[in-house]
N, C-alpha and C positions, 0 to 999 in steps of 0.2 A: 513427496510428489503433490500432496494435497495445498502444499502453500504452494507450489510453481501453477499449478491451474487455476486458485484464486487469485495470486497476481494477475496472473494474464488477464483475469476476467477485471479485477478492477481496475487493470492499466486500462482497460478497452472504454471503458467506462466513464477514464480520467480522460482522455484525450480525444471524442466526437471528433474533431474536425480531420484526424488523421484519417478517422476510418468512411467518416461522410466521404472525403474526397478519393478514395478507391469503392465504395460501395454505395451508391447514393438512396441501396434500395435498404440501408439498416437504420436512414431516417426515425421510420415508425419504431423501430424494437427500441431502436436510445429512447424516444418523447416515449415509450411507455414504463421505461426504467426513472426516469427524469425525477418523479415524484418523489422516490424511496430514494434519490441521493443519496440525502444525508442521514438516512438510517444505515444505506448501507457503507457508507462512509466513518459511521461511529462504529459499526461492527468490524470492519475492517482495521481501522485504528488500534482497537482494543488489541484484534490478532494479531498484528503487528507488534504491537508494545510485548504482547503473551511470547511470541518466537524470539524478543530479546532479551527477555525474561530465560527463556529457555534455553538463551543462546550461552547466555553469563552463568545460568545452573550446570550446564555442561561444558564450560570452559576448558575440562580434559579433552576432550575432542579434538581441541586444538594442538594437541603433543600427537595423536592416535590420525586423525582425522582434520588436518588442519583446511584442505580444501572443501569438505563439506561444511564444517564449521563458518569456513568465513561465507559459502554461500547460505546458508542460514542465517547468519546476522545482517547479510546486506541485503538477503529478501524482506526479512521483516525489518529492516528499516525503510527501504523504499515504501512496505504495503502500510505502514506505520504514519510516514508523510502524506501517501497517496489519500488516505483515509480520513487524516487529521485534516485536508486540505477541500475533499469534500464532504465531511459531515462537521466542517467547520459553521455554520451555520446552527444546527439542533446543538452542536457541544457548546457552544456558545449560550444557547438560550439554556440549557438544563444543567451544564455544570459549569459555567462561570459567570452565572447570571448575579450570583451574592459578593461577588470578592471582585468590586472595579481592578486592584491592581494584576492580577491574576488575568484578566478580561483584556486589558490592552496590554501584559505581556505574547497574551495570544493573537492580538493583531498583530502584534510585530513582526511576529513571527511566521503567519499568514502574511503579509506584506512579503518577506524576504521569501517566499515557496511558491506562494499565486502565479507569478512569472516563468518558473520553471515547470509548471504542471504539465507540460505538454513535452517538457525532456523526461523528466520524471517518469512519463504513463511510457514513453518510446523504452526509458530503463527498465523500467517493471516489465514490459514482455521481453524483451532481452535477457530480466534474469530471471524472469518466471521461465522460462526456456530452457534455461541452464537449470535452474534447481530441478524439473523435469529429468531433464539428460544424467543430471550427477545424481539424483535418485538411485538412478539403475545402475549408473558405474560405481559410484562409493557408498558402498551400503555399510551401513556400522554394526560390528557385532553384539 
């Protein structure tokens, strides 16, 4: 449940203009998140990468549990993108600041995601919603 409520929190996060345009009064709360982006964008990353990490160590699940399983891989991959896309910026500057080729495989990369951030952050609460819901309905023993 705990990744379906941080998705949601950093789809919300990824995608300002969806939520400026039904609430114009969460303006202030985004400009006072704004700063910690990309910190919370590295942290989120990491999570991300950790729940696919988690997802591959429990690949039984997928015989047992294959509906939760596959929502678990495709939460932390979306929070994985969402993450990498805005604390692309500080991972840039602290972990690919020595290895140029390394550095502009991560633009590319960024290049081909940038465009999507905003279907991305609409997926993220979508399956932060779902990893919530199937929380309580497939619980693993």
């Amino acid at each position: 449940m705990i990744y379906g409520i941080t998705l949601i929190l950093l789809s919300i996060i990824a995608v300002p203009s969806l939520i400026l345009s039904k609430k114009p009064n969460a303006k202030e709360l985004l400009e006072n998140v704004a700063p910690y982006q990309g910190w919370i964008g590295i942290v989120f990353c990491f999570w991300g990468i950790w729940g696919l990490v988690s997802a591959v160590l429990n690949i039984g699940w997928l015989t047992s549990a294959p509906i939760w399983w596959t929502t678990l891989a495709a939460g932390s991959l979306v929070e994985a993108c969402l993450g990498f896309l805005l604390g692309f910026p500080l991972i840039s500057k602290f972990f690919l600041s020595g290895n140029e080729k390394a550095r502009e495989k991560a633009v590319s990369i960024r290049a081909k995601l940038a465009p999507k951030q905003g279907k991305l952050g609409i997926l993220g609460i979508i399956v932060g919603v779902w990893m919530i819901v199937a929380s309580f309905v497939f619980t693993i023993a």
